[in-house]
N, C-alpha and C positions, 0 to 999 in steps of 0.2 A: 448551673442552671442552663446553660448554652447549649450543652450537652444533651442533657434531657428534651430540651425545646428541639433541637437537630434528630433525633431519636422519634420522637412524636413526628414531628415532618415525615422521615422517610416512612414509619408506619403506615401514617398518614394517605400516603400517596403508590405506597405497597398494594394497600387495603379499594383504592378509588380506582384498580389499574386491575385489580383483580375481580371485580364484582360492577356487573352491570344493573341498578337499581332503575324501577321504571323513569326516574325523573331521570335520569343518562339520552334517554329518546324526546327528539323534540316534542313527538305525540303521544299521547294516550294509546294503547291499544287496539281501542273503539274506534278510534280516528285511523290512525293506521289501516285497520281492515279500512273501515268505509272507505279510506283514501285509495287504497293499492284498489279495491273493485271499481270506485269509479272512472281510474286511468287503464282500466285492465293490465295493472303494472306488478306483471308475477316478483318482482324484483322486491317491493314493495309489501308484498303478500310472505313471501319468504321473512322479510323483517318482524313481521308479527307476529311469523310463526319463531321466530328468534326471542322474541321479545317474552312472551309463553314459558321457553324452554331456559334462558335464563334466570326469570323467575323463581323459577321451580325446579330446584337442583334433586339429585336425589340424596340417599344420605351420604352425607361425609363417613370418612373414612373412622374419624373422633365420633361419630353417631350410631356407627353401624357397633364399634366395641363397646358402645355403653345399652346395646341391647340387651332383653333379659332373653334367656335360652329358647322361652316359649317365643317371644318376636322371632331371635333368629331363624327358626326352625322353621317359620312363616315367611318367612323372608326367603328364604332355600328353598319352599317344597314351592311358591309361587314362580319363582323362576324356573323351575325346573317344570312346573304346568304352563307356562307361557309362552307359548311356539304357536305364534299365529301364520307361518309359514308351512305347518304341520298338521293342520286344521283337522285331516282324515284321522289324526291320532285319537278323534273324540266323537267320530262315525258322524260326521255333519255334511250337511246336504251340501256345503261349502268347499270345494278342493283347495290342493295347497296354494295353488296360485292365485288365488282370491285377491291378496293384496299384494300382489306384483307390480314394482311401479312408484310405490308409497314414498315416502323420504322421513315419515314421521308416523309413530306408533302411539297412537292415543290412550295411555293406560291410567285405570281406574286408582283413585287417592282413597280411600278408603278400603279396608280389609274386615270383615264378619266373621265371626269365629265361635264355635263351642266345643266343650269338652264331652266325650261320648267314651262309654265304660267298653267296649268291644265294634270290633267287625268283623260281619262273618262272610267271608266269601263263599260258604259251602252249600248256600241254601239252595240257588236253583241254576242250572248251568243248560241254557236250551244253544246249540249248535248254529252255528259257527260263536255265537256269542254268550256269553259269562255272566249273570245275571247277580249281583250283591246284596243284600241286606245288611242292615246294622243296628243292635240296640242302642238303646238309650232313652235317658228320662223321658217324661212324655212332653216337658218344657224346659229342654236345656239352655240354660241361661247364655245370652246373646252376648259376645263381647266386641269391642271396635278398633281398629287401629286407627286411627287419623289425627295427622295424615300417613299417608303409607306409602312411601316413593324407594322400593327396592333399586337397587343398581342393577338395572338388566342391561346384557350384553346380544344384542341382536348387531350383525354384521351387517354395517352401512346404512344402518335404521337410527335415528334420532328417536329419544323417546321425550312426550309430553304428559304429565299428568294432568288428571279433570280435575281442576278447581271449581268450585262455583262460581267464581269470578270469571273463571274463562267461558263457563257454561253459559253462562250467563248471557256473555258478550255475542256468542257464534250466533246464541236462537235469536238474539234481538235482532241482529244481524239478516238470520234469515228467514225471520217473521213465520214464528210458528202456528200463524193460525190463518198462513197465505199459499198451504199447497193443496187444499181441498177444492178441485174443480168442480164447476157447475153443476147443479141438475136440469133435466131437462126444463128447459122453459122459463130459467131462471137467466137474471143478466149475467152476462159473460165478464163481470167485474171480478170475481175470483177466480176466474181462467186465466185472467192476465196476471192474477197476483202469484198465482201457482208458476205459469213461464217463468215469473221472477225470482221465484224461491227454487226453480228447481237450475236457473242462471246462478246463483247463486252459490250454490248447492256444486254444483261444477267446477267454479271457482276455486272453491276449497278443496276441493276432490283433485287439484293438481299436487297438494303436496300430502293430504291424510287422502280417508276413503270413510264417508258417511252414508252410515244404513239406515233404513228402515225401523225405529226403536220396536224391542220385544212389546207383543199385546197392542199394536197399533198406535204406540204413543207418539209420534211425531219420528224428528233425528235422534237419531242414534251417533254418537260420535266414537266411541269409544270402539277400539279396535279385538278383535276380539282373537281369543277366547274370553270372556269374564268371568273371573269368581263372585255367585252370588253368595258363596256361604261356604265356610271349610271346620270341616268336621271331623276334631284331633281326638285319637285316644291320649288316655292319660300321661301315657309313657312317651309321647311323642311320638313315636316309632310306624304309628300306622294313619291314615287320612282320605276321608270322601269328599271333595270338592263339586260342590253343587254350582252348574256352570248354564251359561249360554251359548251359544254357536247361531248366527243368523238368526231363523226365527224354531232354532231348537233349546228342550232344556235336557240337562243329563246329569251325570254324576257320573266322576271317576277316582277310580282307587287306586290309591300309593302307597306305597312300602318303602320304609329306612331301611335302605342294605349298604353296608360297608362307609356311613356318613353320606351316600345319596340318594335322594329321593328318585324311584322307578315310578313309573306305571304300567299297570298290572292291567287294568282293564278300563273301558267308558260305555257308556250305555247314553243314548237318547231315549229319553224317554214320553214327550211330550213334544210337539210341532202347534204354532199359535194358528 
C-alpha cells in the first residue's frame, strides 16, 4: 500500500508541474487584463496572454492519432492555408508584413466544412488571374469541428485559440459599444469612450494585432487569413476554402500532390 500511495504522490506532482490550470494564477484572467492596463504593466499583460495560451493547448500528440482521416486532412490543408506572413498568397489589399511585430497569432477554434461532388478549375481563366467554379448540391450539409486547435508551426509566433471565453473577456475589456465617435452636435461623451477603446485597443496591439471586424462589426481579433468554410471533394484529394483577408472575401483552391496540400490559385472576390 506504500507503494501505490508513493506512486500516486509522484504522479501526482508529475501531473501539478506539468499543467498550468487557471486556479495556478493568483488572478482571474479578467483581473489580470484589467490589472496589467491599469499599471501599463506589458509584463503583466504578457501573463494574460500566458494565461490564454496555457489554457488552450493544441492537440496532443495521443489526439492528433485518434483523428479520423477526414479531421486529419483538415488539419493538414489548414496549415498548409495558414501563412498570415504570406498574406499576398490570397491577392489581399494586406501585404506580407502586416503583422510584423506580433508575438501571438490569434487563430479561429472552430472548423466548417462540406462535402462537394467536383471542382472545376476549367470554367473561366481571365489573365493574369484563374477564375474556379465548383459543383455541388444546392444545400450541402454543414459540418463543425469544435474545438479545432491544429498544431501550427509559425517561426517565433506563439499561437492562441478564440474561445468564447477569451472572446468574451477582450470586448468586455474594450467596450464594444465605446468606439463610435460623436455626431455633430452631440456630447462628446462617446468621443472620450472611443480614446478609451481605442487606448485600449493599443494595449493589446503590443503583443496580437486587432482589426476592424468583416461587415463593420466591431474588433476583429482573430489574425488572419480565416477559413470561413472549406469545401472537400469526396476523395479528399481536392478543396475550395472560402476565406477572409482584412476587409476581403475569396476562395482558394488546393490540390493533394504527393501527401501535400498546394495551392493552385485565390481569387477575392468581394471588398465590404
Amino acid at each position: 500500500m506504500k507503494k501505490i500511495g508513493l506512486l500516486f504522490t509522484i504522479h501526482a506532482v508529475i501531473l501539478l508541474c506539468c499543467v498550468k490550470p487557471l486556479s495556478f494564477y493568483r488572478y482571474s484572467p479578467a483581473d489580470t487584463l484589467e490589472r496589467a492596463y491599469k499599471k501599463n504593466d506589458l509584463k503583466r499583460l504578457h501573463k494574460f496572454f500566458e494565461q490564454w495560451r496555457g489554457e488552450l493547448r493544441p492537440f496532443s500528440e495521443i489526439e492528433s492519432t485518434a483523428l479520423s482521416d477526414t479531421t486529419q486532412k483538415l488539419v493538414d490543408l489548414f496549415a498548409a492555408f495558414y501563412q498570415p506572413f504570406q498574406l499576398s498568397n490570397y491577392n489581399s489589399d494586406l501585404d506580407d508584413t502586416f503583422y510584423k511585430g506580433i508575438q501571438y497569432a490569434v487563430v479561429q477554434n472552430t472548423l466548417t466544412y462540406s462535402f462537394i461532388d467536383s471542382i472545376d478549375m476549367k470554367s473561366e481563366i481571365i489573365p493574369p488571374k484563374r477564375y474556379f467554379y465548383w459543383t455541388y448540391p444546392s444545400r450541402p450539409l454543414k459540418r463543425k469541428i469544435s474545438p479545432f486547435r491544429p498544431d501550427l508551426n509559425l517561426e517565433g509566433i506563439e499561437i492562441l485559440y478564440l474561445s468564447k471565453f477569451y472572446l468574451d473577456i477582450i470586448l468586455e475589456f474594450l467596450g464594444e459599444n465605446n468606439f463610435i465617435p460623436p455626431m455633430p452636435g452631440e456630447s462628446d461623451t462617446n468621443y472620450e469612450k472611443e480614446k478609451e477603446y481605442r487606448k485600449k485597443r493599443q494595449f493589446l496591439n503590443n503583443y496580437i494585432k486587432i482589426t476592424t471586424a468583416h461587415m463593420g462589426g466591431g474588433s476583429n481579433l482573430l489574425t488572419f487569413p480565416v477559413a470561413s468554410r472549406i469545401y472537400f471533394t469526396k476523395d479528399l484529394k481536392q478543396a475550395v476554402i472560402s476565406y477572409q483577408v482584412g476587409l476581403g472575401s475569396g476562395r482558394a483552391y488546393f490540390k493533394l500532390k504527393e501527401d501535400t496540400w498546394q495551392l493552385i490559385g485565390a481569387n477575392i472576390f468581394m471588398y465590404e
